[in-house]
C-alpha angles and dihedrals in degrees: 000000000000123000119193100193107098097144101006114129112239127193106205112184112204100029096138086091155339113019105357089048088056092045091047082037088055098035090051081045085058103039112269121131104234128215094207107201124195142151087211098084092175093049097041106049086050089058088048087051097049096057121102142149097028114138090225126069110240120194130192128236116187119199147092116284094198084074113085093219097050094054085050090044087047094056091050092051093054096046080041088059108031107007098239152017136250112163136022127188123194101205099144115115136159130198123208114188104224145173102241089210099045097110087198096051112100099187095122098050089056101049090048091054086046100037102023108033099036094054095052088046092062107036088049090052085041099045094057088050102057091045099056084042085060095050100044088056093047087253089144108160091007116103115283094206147325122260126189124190110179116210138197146250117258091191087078092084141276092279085082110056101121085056086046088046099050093040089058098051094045086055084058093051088052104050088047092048081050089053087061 
C-alpha cells in the first residue's frame, strides 16, 4: 500500500489511544507532520513522548472538543505549527452505557455532543480551510482535502445507540462533503 502524504499535515482527535493513536502513530511512520488532539493530557503527552524515530513531526493539542472555542483554537495551533491542513481525521469517540428508557438518563445526549457535534464542528472549520488553502494554490477541481469519520459498529448492542446514531450521521456528513 502507497501513502502520498509525505509532508502532508494531519489532525488526528482521539490520539491519545486506540484507533486514533494507531492512525497518528501510521501517518508519523509515512511523513506527515501530525496535530495529535486528546482530552486525555497524561495520556497524551506519554504517547508524544513515546514516539521516535517517525519521519513526520507530530504536536500535541489538549482540550475538549465539545467546547466551540477548543476545536477553533485546535485548528490555529495547527496552522500555528505546520501552516496548513491536509487531513483530518475524527476518531474520538466516546461510549456511555445507558438505559434507552430511562427518561433521566442523558447518555445520549452526551455521546452525540462528543461523537456527533464534535465531529461536525471540526469538519465544518476544517473544511473551509482546506478549501481556501486549494484555491489560493490554484488547486481549483483537485481535492481540497481529505476527511475521515470514522464511524461504529452497531452490531455491538442497543446500549449504544447514541454512539450508532452519531456514527451514522457522521457517515452522512461524510458522503455530501465527497459530492464538493
Amino acid at each position: 500500500m502507497s501513502f502520498a502524504i509525505t509532508g502532508k499535515t494531519a489532525i488526528v482527535t482521539g490520539a491519545a489511544n486506540g484507533v486514533g493513536l494507531a492512525i497518528a502513530r501510521r501517518f508519523l511512520d509515512h511523513g506527515a507532520n501530525v496535530m495529535m488532539a486528546d482530552m486525555d493530557e497524561s495520556r497524551l503527552n506519554s504517547e508524544i513522548g513515546n514516539l521516535s524515530d517517525e519521519k513526520g513531526a507530530a504536536r500535541s493539542f489538549i482540550g475538549d472538543l465539545r467546547e466551540k472555542l477548543t476545536v477553533a483554537n485546535l485548528l490555529s495551533a495547527t496552522l500555528d505549527a505546520f501552516d496548513r491542513v491536509d487531513i483530518l481525521v475524527n476518531a474520538s469517540r466516546q461510549m456511555v452505557v445507558s438505559d434507552p428508557l430511562d427518561p433521566e438518563d442523558d447518555s445520549l445526549d452526551t455521546m452525540l455532543e462528543q461523537n456527533l457535534m464534535t465531529s461536525l464542528r471540526l469538519t465544518r472549520l476544517v473544511a473551509r480551510r482546506m478549501i481556501r488553502q486549494a484555491e489560493d494554490n490554484g488547486l481549483d477541481g483537485d481535492p481540497a482535502g481529505t476527511i475521515i469519520n470514522l464511524s461504529v459498529l452497531r452490531e455491538l448492542g442497543p446500549v449504544l445507540a447514541g454512539l450508532t446514531l452519531a456514527g451514522r450521521v457522521g457517515g452522512g456528513l461524510t458522503a455530501e462533503l465527497g459530492t464538493m
